[in-house]
N, C-alpha and C positions, 0 to 999 in steps of 0.2 A: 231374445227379443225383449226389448222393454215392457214393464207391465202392462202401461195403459197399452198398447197396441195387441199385448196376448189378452186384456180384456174385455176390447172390444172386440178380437174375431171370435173368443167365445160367445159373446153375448151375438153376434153374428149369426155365428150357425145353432143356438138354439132359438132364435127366431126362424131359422130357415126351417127347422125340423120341425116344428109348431106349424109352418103355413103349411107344409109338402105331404105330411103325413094325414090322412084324410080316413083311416078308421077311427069307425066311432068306440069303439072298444080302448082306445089310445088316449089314456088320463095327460096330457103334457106334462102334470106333475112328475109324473115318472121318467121324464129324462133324465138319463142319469149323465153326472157332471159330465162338462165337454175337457178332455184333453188334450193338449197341445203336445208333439212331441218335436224334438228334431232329429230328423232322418239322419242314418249315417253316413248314407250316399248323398253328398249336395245334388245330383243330380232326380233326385224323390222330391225336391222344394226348400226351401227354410222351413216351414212344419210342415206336421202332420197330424191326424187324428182318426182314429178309430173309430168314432161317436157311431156310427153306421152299421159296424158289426157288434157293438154295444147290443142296439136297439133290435138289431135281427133276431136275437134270442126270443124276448117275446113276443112279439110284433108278428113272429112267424112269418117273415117276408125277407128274400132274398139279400143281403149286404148291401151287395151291388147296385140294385136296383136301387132302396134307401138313399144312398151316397149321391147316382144319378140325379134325384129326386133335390135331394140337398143342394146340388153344386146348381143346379138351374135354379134354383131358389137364389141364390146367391151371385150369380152371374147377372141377375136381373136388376140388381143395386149396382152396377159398375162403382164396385166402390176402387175408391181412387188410391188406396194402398197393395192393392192385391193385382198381380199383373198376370198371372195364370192359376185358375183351379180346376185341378182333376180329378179324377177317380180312377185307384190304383190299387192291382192284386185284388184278393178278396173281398173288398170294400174299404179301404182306404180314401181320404181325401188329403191329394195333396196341395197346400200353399203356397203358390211362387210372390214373393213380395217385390214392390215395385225399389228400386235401390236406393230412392229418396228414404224409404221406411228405416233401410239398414243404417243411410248417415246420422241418422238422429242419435243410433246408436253412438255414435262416438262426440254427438254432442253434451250426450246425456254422461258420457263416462267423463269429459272434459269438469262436466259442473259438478258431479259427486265427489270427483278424485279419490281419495283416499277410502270413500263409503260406498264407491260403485260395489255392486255386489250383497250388502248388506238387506235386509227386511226383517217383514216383522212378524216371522208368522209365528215366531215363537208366544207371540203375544204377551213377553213379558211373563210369561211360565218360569218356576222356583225351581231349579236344576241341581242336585249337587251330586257331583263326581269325585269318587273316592278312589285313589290312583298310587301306586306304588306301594304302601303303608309297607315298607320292609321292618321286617324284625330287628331293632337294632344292636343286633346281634355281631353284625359284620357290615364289609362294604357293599354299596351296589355290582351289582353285574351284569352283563350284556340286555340279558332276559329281561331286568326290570330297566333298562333303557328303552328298550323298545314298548313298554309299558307308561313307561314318562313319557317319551314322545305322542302316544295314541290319546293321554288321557291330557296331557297340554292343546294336541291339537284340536280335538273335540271339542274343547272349552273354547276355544275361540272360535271355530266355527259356529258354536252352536249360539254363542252370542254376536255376530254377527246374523246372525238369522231370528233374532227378536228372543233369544232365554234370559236369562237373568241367570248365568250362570255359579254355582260358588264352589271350588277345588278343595279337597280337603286328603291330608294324609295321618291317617290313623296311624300310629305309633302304639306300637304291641311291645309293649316294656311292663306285662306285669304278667306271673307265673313263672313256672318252672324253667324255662330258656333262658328269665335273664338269671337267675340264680346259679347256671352252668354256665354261664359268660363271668360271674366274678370269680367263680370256683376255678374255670381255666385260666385268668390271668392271675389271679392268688399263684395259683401253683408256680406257673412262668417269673410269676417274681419270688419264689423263694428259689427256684431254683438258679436265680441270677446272685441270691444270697449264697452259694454253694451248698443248699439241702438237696438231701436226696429223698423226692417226691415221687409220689404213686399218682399219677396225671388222672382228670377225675374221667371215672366211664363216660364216653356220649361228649366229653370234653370237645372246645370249639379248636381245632388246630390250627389255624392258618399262621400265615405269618404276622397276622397282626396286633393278635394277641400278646403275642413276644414283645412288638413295639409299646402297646399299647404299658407291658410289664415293667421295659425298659425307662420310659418317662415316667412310669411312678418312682420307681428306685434313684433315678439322677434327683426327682423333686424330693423325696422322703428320706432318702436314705434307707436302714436298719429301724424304720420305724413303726412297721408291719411284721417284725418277725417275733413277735409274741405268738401265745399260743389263743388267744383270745380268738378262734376260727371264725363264727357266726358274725361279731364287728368286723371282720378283717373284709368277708364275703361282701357284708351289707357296703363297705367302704370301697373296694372291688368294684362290684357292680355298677353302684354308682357313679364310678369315674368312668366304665368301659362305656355304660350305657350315655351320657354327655358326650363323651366322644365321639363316639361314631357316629352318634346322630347327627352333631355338628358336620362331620365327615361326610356325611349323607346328604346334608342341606348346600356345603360345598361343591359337590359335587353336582347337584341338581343344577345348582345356580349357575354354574360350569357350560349345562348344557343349556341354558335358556329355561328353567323349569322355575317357577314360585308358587307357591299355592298361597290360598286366601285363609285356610287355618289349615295347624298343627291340632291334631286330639289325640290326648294321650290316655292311653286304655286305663291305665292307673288311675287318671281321674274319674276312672266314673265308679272306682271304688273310692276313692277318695267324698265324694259327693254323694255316696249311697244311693248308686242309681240302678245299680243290679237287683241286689235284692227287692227292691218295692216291685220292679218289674216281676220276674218270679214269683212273688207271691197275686201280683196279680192274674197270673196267668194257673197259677194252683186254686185261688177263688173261682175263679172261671171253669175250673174240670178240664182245663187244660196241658195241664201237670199234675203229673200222678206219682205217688211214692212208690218203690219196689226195691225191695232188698237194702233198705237203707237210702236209696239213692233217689233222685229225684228227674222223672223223664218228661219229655215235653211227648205231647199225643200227635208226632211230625208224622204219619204215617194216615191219619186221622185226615190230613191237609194235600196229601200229594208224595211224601214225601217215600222214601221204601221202606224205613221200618222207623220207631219211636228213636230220641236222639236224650241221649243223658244231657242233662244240664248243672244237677249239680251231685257231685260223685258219694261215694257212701263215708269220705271223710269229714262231709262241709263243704271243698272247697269246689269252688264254682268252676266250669270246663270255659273253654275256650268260648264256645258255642253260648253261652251265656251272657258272656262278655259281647259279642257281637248282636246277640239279640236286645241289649241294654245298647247297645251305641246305635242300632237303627230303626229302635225304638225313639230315642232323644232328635235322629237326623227329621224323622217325620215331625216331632215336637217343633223344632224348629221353624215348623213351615214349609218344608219343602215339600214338592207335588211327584217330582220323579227322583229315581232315585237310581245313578249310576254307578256300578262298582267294575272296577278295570283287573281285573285277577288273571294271572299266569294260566296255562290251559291244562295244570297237575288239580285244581282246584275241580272240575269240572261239576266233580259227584257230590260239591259241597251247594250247589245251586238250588237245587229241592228242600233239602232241609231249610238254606233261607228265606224260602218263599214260603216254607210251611210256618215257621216262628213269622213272617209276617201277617201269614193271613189270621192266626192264632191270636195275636195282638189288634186285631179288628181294621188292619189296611187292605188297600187291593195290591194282593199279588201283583198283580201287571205292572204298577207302580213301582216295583224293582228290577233293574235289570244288570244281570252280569255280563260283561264283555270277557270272554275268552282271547288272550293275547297268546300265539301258539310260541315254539321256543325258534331262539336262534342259532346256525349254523355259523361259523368264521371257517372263509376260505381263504388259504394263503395257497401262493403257487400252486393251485388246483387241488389242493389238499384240506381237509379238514385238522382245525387247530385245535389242540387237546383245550378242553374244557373245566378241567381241575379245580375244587375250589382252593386246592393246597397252593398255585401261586399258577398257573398257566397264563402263558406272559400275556394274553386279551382279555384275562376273564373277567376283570374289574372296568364299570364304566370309565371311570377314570381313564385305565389304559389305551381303551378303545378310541375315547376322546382327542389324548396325548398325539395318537397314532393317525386319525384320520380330519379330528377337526368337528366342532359341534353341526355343523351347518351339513356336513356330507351323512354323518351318524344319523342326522333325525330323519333325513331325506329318505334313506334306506332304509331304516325303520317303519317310514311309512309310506313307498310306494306298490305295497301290495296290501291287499286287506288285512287288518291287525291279525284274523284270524286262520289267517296261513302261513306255512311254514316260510321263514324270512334264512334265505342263503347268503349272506354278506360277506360279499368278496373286496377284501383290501387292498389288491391290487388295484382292482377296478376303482374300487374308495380311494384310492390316492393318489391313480394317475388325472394329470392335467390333460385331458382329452374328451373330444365329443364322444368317448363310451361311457365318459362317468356321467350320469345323469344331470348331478349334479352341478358338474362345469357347463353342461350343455346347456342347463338353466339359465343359471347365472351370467354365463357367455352372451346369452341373447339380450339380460337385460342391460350388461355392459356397453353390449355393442351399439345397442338403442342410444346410450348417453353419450357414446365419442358422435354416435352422428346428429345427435343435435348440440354438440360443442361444434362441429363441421358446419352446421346448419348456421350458426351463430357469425362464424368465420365469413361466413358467405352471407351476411346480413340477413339472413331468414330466421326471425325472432318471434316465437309465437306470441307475441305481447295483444291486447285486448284487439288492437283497431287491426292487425293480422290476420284473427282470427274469424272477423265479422267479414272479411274482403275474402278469404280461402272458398274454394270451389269445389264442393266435397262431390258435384258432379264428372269431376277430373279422377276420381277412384274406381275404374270402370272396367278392372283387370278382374280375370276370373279368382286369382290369387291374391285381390284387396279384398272382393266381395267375399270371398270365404275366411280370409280374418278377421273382418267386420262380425260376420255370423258367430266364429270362433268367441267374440269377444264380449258377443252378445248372448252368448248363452253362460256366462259366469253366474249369476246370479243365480239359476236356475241350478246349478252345479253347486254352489255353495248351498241351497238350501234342501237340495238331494240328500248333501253327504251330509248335513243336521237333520234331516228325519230320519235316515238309516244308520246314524253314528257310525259314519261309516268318510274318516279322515282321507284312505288313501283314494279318495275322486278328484279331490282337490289336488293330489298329489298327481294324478293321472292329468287331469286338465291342464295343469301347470307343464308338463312335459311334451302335452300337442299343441299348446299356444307357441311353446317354445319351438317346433316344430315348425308349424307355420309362419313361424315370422322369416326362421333359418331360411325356409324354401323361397320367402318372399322376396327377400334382402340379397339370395346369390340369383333370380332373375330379375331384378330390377335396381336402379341408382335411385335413391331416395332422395338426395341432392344431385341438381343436376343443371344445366343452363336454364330451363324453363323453370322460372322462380316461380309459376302460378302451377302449377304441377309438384316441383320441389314444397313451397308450401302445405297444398294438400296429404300428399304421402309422408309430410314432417309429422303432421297430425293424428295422421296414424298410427303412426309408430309411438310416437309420445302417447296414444291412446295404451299400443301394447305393455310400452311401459309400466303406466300406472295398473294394469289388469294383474301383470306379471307382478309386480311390487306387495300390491295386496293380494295374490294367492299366496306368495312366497312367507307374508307374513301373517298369513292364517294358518300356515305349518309351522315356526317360529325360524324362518330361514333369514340371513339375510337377501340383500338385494346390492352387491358390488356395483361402485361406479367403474371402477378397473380392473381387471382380470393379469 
């Protein structure tokens, strides 16, 4: 339902609770907020609300009773949007709204278009979501697809819900990993030289490395097979580490993925940002020396036991390096702080909430998303996984294979945080099983028939729309797309307080639903052009709803299927 109308029936029935309730023990200030819900049953009302068994707790007085008490309070205003209220199950009140309430809905989606949906309870809150940062070590793979998607769709969500959101993917290109990334394509090109090489321990094997070995040797020639190892590694590195990051950015952009920065770990050695931190956290008694090495007091904070930061050689651990990069994301300004991490990372959560509270922020103020792994099913079967070349196991492939628009959809129609079964049959067939076409189908279908509409001179054009009779909408299967269409907003600002993408992805799938069901019993165009009219309107509503859910996941929205 549109705001002003769910803000007046709250402000409704907390009047009503004020006149009805008549102990003196009963502060008014203590009602607590009035909720609106909507029933899952349409036959429970358009809302509902609990306020009733809220209050029974302390009140020490029957739900039911309460509710009773409420709805005669309210009954006594025949207010002229409300056509029936009752009192349901344990203390329930239900709302039946009068159907003029629900056309406004589609007048109101008519004049937002493209921002129906949108609010602002983000309030302009400084959001930054930190989302795939792969090792640029190698390519993307399935896992950190489903990761891009969760942590793209998030961002738009949550900025359509009033955040100020900013994307960021941290780039881990400094320590020991990338230095086994030149050490493995070093080797791979000398052994393209015909040497005969001892491949390095822990060496990165894929077959990309070989590629990667291959375009040095056609650019360079012989101009690498000196014995000078240490330049050769540093020169290595550097070309593998450009690479594939570029490869990596390719690929994102492939699927609809941009972030608003790139930060590069490296930098913030480069910029001496680690160690000031460090030492401020050892001024503090927060880091302690032991056996040479130097431990943060994580255990002190939450965390299971103390966490090395920096080793008994000098060099600084991982864990160091991430405590200096969200140390700087708070510097920045930002208020929350989201990180999108794989669900192998799980045990690493503690310890970063212990370096943050350590560093004087609120814990709470960070939050890790667990993103769980994915399964590929082909012909009922699960497809080997291999990072050595399994023919899915690169987003790319996955991409090639099903299409960005099907991939992100699957990705995120269950909650990021369960296991995702992805079947490529299903991903590929053109039919109402792939979710996806079934989406997309409906919003298609909406466009040929108001190209039809058009044919048939029914043109939503201004002087149209003021003449349409949205009292002609009076089917129990318009009133409940209506309702469908009007609880968007509410739905989009769910899944931005619970970061929680696949609702939007759920909603999108029963509007879609609902239109299917509406459109095989009913002719949208038909000889009664004042009927044709009004159901043109609706559908063009569904359109626009479906349009922008579609593009708060990063899907399109086909004119033609």
């Amino acid at each position: 339902m549109n705001n002003k109308v769910n803000e007046h029936l709250k402000q409704l029935i907390r009047e009503a609770v004020q006149k009805s309730i008549q102990d003196k023990s009963f502060d008014s200030k203590e009602i607590p907020a009035v909720i609106l819900t909507t029933p899952k049953n349409p036959e429970h009302g358009h809302l509902s609300t609990n306020i009733a068994l809220q209050l029974a707790g302390f009140l020490k007085i029957n739900p039911r009773q309460i509710a009773n008490l409420i709805v005669q309070e309210i009954d006594k205003k025949n207010e002229t949007i409300i056509k029936k209220i009752e009192v349901a199950g344990a203390g329930f009140i239900n709302i039946y709204l009068k159907s003029t309430v629900l056309h406004q809905v589609l007048n109101e989606i008519m004049i937002k278009g493209e921002h129906f949906g949108c609010s602002d309870i983000g309030k302009g809150e400084r959001i930054m979501i930190e989302f795939v940062s792969v090792n640029p070590t190698g390519p993307l793979h399935v896992g950190h697809g489903k990761c891009a998607a969760v942590g793209d769709a998030l961002a738009k969500i949550l900025k359509a819900a009033g955040y100020k959101v900013t994307t960021e993917y941290y780039i881990n290109d400094h320590g020991k990993q990338m230095d086994i990334l030149g050490e493995s394509v070093l080797a791979r090109y000398r052994e393209l030289l015909g040497e005969e090489i001892e491949f390095p321990e822990n060496g990165y094997q894929g077959e990309y490395i070989g590629s990667l070995a291959k375009d040095i040797k056609e650019e360079y020639q012989e101009q690498f097979s000196d014995k000078d190892v240490l330049a050769n590694i540093q020169f290595f590195k550097e070309y593998a580490r450009k690479k594939i990051l570029q490869d990596i950015r390719d690929d994102l952009n492939t699927f609809g993925v941009e972030f608003d920065n790139w930060f590069s770990e490296e930098s913030l050695y480069i910029s001496n940002k680690v160690q000031p931190v460090i030492e401020q956290l050892l001024k503090e008694k927060y880091v302690y020396r032991h056996k040479g090495a130097l431990w943060l007091k994580a255990a002190e904070f939450g965390d299971e036991k103390d966490r090395v930061v920096i080793r008994e050689n000098g060099e600084p651990t991982y864990f160091a390096s991430d405590i200096a990069y969200h140390d700087d994301k708070y510097k920045r300004g930002f208020k929350t702080l989201i990180d999108i991490w794989g669900a192998d990372h799980h045990g690493y959560i503690k310890r970063m909430k212990a370096a943050i509270k350590a560093l004087g922020y609120n814990p709470d103020s960070f939050q890790a998303l667990l993103v769980q792994f994915v399964t590929l099913i082909k012909e009922g079967k699960i497809v080997g996984m291999s990072t050595r070349g399994g023919k899915f196991v690169t987003l790319k492939n996955l991409l090639e294979e099903v299409g960005k628009d099907v991939a992100r959809y699957f990705f995120l129609m269950h909650s990021h945080d369960s296991h995702t079964e992805f079947d490529l049959d299903i991903a590929k067939s053109q039919s109402m099983e792939n979710p996806v076409f079934y989406i997309q189908y409906a919003y298609a279908r909406i466009c040929s028939i108001i190209k039809k509409g058009k044919l048939n001179d029914i043109v939503l054009d201004d002087k149209i729309k003021e003449e349409i009779n949205l009292e002609l909408l009076n089917k129990k299967e318009e009133l409940e797309l209506i309702k469908k269409l009007a609880n968007f907003r509410k739905v989009v600002e769910k899944s931005a307080i619970n970061w929680k993408p696949h609702m939007v992805a759920s909603y999108l799938h029963e509007l879609a639903a609902e239109f299917h069901k509406y459109y095989t019993e009913y002719k949208v165009i038909s000889e009664d052009k004042n009927l044709s009219g009004a159901r043109l309107y609706l559908v063009h509503c569904v359109k626009i709803v479906l349009e922008n859910a579609l593009s708060l996941l990063g899907i399109k929205a086909p004119e033609k299927m």
